[in-house]
N, C-alpha and C positions, 0 to 999 in steps of 0.2 A: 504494500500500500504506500500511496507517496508521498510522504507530507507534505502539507500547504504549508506554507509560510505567511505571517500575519503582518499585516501591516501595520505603519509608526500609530496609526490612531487606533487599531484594533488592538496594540499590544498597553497604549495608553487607556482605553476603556476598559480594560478588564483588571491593568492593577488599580483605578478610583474606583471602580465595584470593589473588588475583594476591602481595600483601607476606608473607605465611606462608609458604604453601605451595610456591612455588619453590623459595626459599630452603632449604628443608627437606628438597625431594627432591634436590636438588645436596649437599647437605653427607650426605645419608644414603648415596648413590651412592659416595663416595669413602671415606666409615667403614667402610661395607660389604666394601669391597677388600681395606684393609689389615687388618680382622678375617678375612675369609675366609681371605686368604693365611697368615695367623699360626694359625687353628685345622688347615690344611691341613698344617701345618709340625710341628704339635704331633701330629698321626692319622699321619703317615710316622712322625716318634722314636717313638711308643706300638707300633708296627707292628714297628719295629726291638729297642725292649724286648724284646716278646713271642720275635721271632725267638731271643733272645740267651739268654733263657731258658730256650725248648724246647733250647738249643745244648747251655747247661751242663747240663740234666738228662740229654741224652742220652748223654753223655759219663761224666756221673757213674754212669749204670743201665749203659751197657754195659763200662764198666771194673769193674764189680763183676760182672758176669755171662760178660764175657771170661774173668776172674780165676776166678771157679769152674768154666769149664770145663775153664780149665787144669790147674785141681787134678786133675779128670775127667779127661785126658787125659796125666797125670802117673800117672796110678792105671794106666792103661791099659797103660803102657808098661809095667807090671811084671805084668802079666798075660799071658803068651805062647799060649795059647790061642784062636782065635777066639770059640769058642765058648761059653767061661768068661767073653770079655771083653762079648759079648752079654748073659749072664746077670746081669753088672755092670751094665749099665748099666738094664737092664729094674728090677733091684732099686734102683738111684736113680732112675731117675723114679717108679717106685709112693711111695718116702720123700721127694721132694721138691714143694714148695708152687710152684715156677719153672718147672724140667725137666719136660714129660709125657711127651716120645719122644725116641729117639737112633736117627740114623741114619748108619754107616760109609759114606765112598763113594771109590772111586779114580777120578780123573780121565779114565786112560788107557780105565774101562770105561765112561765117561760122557762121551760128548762134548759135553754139550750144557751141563755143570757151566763155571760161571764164578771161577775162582779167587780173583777179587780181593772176590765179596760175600761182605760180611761179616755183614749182616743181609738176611734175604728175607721177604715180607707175603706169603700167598695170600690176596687179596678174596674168592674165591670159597670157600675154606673157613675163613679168617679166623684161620689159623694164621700163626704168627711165627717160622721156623727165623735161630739164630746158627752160625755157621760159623767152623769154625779147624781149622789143621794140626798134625797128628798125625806124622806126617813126606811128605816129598816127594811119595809119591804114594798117602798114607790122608787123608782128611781124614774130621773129625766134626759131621755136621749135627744140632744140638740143637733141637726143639722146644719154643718156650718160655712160660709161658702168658701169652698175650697180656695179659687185664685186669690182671695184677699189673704187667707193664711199661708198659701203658699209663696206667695211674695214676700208676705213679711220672714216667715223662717230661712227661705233661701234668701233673702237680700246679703250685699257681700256677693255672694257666690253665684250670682246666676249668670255673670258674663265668664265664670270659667268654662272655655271649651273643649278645653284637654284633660277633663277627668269627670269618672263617671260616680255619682253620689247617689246614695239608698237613704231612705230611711223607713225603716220594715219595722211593723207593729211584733208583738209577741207570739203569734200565727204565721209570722213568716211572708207576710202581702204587704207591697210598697205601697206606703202613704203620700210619701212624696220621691223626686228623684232630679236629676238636672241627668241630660243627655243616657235616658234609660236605655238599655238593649236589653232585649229579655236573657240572650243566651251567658250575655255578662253578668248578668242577675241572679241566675241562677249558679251559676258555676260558682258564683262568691257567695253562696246559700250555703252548697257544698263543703265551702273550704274554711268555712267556721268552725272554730274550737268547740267542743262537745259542750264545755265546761266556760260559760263566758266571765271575764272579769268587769266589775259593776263599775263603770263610772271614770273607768280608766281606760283610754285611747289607746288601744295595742294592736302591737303591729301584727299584721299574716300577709302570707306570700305562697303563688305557687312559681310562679316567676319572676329570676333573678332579678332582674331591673324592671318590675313593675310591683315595688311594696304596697301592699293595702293593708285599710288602717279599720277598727271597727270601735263600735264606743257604746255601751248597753247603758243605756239611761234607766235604773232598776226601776227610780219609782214612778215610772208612768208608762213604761212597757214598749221604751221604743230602740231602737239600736240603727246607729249610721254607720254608713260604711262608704269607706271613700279611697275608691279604684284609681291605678297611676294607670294611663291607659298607652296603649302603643305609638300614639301620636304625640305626648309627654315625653317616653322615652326616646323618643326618635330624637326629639327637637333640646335634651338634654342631655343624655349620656352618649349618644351615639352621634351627635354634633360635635360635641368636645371632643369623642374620641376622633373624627376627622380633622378638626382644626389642629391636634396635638401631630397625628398624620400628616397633614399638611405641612407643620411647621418643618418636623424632622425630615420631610421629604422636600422642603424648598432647602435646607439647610446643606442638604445633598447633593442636591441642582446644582447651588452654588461652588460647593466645592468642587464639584463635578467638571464645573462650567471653567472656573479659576485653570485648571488642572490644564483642559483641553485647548485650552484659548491659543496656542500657541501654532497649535497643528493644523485649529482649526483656520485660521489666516491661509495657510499654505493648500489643504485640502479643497475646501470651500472653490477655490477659483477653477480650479481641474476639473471638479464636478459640476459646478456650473457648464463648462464646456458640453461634459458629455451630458449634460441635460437638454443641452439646447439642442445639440446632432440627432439625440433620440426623439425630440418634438418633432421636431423637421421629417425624420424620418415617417415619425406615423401621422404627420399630413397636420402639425398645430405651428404655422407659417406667423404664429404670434408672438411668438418667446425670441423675449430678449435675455442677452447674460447683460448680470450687473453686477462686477467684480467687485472684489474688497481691497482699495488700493490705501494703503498704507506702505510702512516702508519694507512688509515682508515681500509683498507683490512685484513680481520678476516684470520687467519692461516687456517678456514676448508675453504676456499673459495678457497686459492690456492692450499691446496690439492684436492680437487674436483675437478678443472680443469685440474691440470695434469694426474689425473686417467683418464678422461673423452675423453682427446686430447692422451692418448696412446690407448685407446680402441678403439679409431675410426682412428688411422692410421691402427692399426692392420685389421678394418674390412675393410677400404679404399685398403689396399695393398692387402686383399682376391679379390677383389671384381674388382681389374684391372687384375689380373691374367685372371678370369672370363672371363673379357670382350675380351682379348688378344686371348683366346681360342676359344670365339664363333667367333670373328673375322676370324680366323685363319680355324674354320669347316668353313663358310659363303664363304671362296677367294677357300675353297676344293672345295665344293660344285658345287660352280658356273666353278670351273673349268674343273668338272668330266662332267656339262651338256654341255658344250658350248665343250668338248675334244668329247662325244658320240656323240653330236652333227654333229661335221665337220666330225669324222669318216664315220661315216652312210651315212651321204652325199656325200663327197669327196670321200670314197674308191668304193663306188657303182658306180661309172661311168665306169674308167678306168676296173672295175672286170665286167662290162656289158659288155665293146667291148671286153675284151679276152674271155671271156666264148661264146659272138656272134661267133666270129673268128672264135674261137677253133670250133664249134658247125660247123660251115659250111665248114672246111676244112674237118672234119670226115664222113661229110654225102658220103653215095655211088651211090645215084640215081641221081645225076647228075656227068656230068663228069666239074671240072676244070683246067682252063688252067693255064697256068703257069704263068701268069704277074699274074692274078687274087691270086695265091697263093703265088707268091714273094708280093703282096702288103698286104693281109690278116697278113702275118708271119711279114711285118714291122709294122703294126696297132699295133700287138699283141707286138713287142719288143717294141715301144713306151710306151705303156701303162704299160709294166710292168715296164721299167725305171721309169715310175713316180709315178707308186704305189712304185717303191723302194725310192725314193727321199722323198716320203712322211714319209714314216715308218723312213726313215734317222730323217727327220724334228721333228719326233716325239718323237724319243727316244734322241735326242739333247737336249728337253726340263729339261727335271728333271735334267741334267748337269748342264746346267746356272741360273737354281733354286736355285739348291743348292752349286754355286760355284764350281765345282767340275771338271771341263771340262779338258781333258788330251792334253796337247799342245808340240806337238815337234816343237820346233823353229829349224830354218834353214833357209838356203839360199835358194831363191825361185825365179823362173825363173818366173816373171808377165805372158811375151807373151804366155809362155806355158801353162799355167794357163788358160788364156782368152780364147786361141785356142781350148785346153778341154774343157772347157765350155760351146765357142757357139756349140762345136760339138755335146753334150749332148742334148741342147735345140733346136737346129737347125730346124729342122722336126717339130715341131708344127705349125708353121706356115709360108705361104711363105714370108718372111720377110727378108730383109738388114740388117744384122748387120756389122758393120763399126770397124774393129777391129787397130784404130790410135795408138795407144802402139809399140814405134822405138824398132828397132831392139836388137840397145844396152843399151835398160832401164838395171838403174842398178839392182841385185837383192833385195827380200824383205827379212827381216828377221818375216819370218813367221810359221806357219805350212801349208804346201802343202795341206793337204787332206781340211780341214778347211777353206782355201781361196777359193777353186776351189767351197767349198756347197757356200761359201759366192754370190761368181759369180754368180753361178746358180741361186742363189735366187735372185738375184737384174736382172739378163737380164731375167728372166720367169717375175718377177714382170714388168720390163717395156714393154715385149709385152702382158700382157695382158690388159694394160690398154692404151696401144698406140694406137693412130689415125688409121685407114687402110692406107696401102698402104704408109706409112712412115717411116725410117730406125730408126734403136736403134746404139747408135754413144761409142763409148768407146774411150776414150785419158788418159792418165795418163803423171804425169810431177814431179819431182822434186824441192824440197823447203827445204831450212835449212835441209839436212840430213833426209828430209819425203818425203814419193813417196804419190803423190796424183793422186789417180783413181776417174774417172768418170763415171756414165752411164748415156748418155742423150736420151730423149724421148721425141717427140711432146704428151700431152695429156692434159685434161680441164685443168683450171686451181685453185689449191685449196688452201681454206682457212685457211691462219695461225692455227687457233685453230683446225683445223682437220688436218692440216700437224701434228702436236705435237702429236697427238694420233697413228701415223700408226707404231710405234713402242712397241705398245702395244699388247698384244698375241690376236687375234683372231679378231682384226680389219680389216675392208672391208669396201671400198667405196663403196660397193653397199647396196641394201639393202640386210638384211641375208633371208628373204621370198622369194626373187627372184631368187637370186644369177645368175647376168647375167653376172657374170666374175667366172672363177675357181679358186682354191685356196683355203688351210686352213686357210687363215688370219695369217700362225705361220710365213709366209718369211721375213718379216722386223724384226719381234722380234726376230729373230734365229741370223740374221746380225749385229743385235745390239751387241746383248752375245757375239758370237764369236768376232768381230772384239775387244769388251773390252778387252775380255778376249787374243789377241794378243797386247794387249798394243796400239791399235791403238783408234781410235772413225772415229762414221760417222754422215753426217747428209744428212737432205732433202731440196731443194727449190723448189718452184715451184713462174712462173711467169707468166704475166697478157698477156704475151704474147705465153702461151701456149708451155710454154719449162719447162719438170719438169727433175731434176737432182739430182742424185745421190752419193755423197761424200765419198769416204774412205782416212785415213791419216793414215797409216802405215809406221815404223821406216824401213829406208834403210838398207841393211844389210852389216858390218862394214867389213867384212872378204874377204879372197882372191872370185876374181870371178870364177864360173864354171858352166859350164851345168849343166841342172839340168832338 
């Protein structure tokens, strides 16, 4: 077998391991201990706190709620009546914000009553009765409202999030608790001493670093217990134990770092080389080397780099041209199929019914009448307007492509404009349009012929996708010196991130294999160019309540007024 031989930095790496690193994890092993055991020390006293706390409030809420029963129960004694003393107590719970029910009970008709509870939880209706003697054999069970007591006994503690507190009657059912889980509940049910010590906060555990604490309150039969839970332990002993990690392993770094500094100078620029030939090689025409020139750095090193980093701008800079170009055939491409595309499509309809038309008014073996041939000759004018409007659509394209779009600005009579308009599209279908635009809107400073395609295109667009038998609404208004046109339409309602595309050349809400609306998809992107290209902008909304609307903001026009 042949031995390798190691290199200057390989043979430096492995003696800072062997003198470092030992050393480091021996001395972190043993810091590690006596911090654990000391945060471990500190999560029992915090445990024990809390327990001492829930003690004194409990103490402090049922001596004051003892105390008013007793007043209750002093009342009572002067009331000889059952009946009367019923209606007493019905009328303090309705006046009191504590008490919501009373209930009398004697032992001897209750066998199942325990004399010595003082306080009872029901989980399952999540009521809290206190209990005391009335004489020998009456006692008075008070219901009491729970969130008012439980507030006051947790108060202190109820913004702790990292530890889970009980406090369980002498039947073993939580009375009250902050952040309960039942399987925690129980398990710490389990892990109680058979034998409890009264009144003293002692510690149990079944796990090392989560102490819990428990505290039997003899004379009134309640016992706390308070859980260090995994998210306590994380965020203390096993925090410390990392930052202690971290320190002795930055401490290492450094040495580490000290150690290598030297070779690293020298290394560093070599590698850099063969990192750049390797990018190069697997086609990353981006990597530059950036040596370390200090004074260990050899003069051919940093000639070699700067040949190296010119050579590969120069193939970088060939190589975006490249990509700029395929880019540029790839947006051709796609736009020559999706252009023959809607052609073939779109023009074959409108050239099916003139060439039908035509075909049936030339036949001679039947004879037609005249409505028959006044409606064939309007099918046939229809259609050819819209095979013209398309070819319009089309040859608009390459203008707003390439910037180039011919604009006569003028004074621009809107009503006249919109009245053209709907006249244009009127006849496709029978439909309302709603033409709200006053009489004396001011003018627009526009181009005429360019407004009137803009129109066309936004009312064809909203009746084909409007509701049946619904009107298409047009208003326009003035704002700061800008006339703002409308076109509104009941139709679904759509989704922001498909609103933002319908201004893109050859988008359709439907799908394109169906095509159950007509249209090139070129109407909204024709509206967009244009209206930019008059200095104005437009947008879209659509709402949930099935109103979609259409926006143009075009400059008012500043000059004398005149027909137009």
């Amino acid at each position: 077998m042949k031995f390798k031989r190691l290199k200057i930095v390989e043979q430096i790496i492995i003696i800072s391991l062997i003198g470092v690193i030992v050393p480091s994890v021996i001395s972190w092993f043993v810091i590690n201990n006596v911090s654990q055991h000391s945060l471990r020390q500190e999560l029992a006293n915090s445990a024990t706190m809390f327990a001492r706390i829930i003690e004194n409030n409990i103490f402090s809420v049922m001596n004051v709620e003892q105390q008013r029963l007793k007043e209750i129960i002093i009342s009572l004694n002067h009331i000889p009546n059952e009946n009367q003393q019923n209606l007493f107590l019905k009328d303090v719970a309705i006046n009191s914000n504590i008490f919501k029910n009373f209930e009398i009970i004697r032992p001897s008709e209750n066998p199942d009553f325990d004399k010595d509870d003082r306080i009872i939880y029901e989980p399952d209706t999540e009521k809290t009765w206190i209990i005391d003697k009335i004489h020998d054999d009456k006692y008075i069970k008070a219901e009491i409202n729970t969130k008012v007591i439980k507030d006051n006994i947790l108060k202190n503690v109820q913004e702790e999030k990292n530890r889970r507190i009980y406090v369980v009657n002498k039947k073993g059912k939580p009375v009250f608790s902050i952040n309960y889980d039942e399987e925690d509940f129980q398990r710490s049910k389990k892990q109680l001493p058979i034998n409890l010590v009264n009144n003293i906060a002692t510690r149990f555990e079944e796990i090392k670093n989560q102490p819990r604490v428990y505290l039997k309150m003899d004379d009134i039969g309640l016992i706390i217990i308070v859980n260090t839970t995994e998210q306590l332990t994380e965020s203390t002993i096993n925090k410390a134990r990392l930052k202690i990690l971290l320190a002795f392993l930055m401490a290492a770094l450094v040495t580490i770092f000290l150690t290598l500094l030297y070779s690293y100078y020298l290394y560093f620029n070599i590698r850099q080389l063969f990192k750049g030939i390797i990018a190069v090689e697997r086609g990353n025409y981006k990597k530059q080397i950036t040596p370390l020139t200090n004074i260990f750095t050899p003069r051919e090193i940093i000639f070699l780099s700067e040949e190296f980093n010119s050579m590969i701008s120069e193939i970088n800079s060939t190589y975006k041209k490249l990509q700029e170009k395929n880019k540029e055939l790839k947006l051709l491409d796609s736009f020559r199929s999706n252009l023959v595309d809607t052609v073939s499509h779109e023009l074959r309809t409108p050239l099916t019914s003139i060439r039908g038309y035509t075909s049936r008014l030339l036949r001679t073996d039947i004879e037609i009448d005249e409505q028959t041939k006044h409606k064939s000759l309007l099918i046939i004018k229809q259609q050819s307007e819209r095979l013209s409007r398309m070819i319009e659509d089309l040859l608009v394209i390459p203008d707003i492509e390439g910037a180039k779009l011919n604009i006569n600005f003028e004074g621009v009579n809107l009503l006249n404009i919109i009245e053209d308009s709907i006249y244009s599209v009127k006849n496709i279908e029978d439909r309302d349009i709603e033409n709200n635009v006053p009489n004396d809107f001011p003018l627009i400073y526009a181009d005429k012929d360019r407004l009137e395609q803009v129109m066309i295109n936004l009312i064809n667009n909203a009746n084909k996708y409007a509701y049946p038998d619904t009107p298409i609404t047009i208003d326009a208004k003035v704002d700061n010196e800008k006339a703002i046109i409308k076109v509104y339409n009941q139709a679904d309602y759509i989704d922001k991130h498909i609103l933002n595309t319908l201004f893109d050349k050859f988008i359709r809400l439907d799908d394109k294999t169906t095509r159950t609306t007509r249209g090139t998809g070129l109407g909204l992107y024709i509206v967009k160019g244009l209206i930019e290209a008059m200095n104005g902008n437009v947008n879209l909304k659509s709402t949930i309540d099935n109103v979609f609307t259409a926006t143009i903001v075009l400059p008012v026009y500043k000059g004398e007024y005149n027909e137009s």
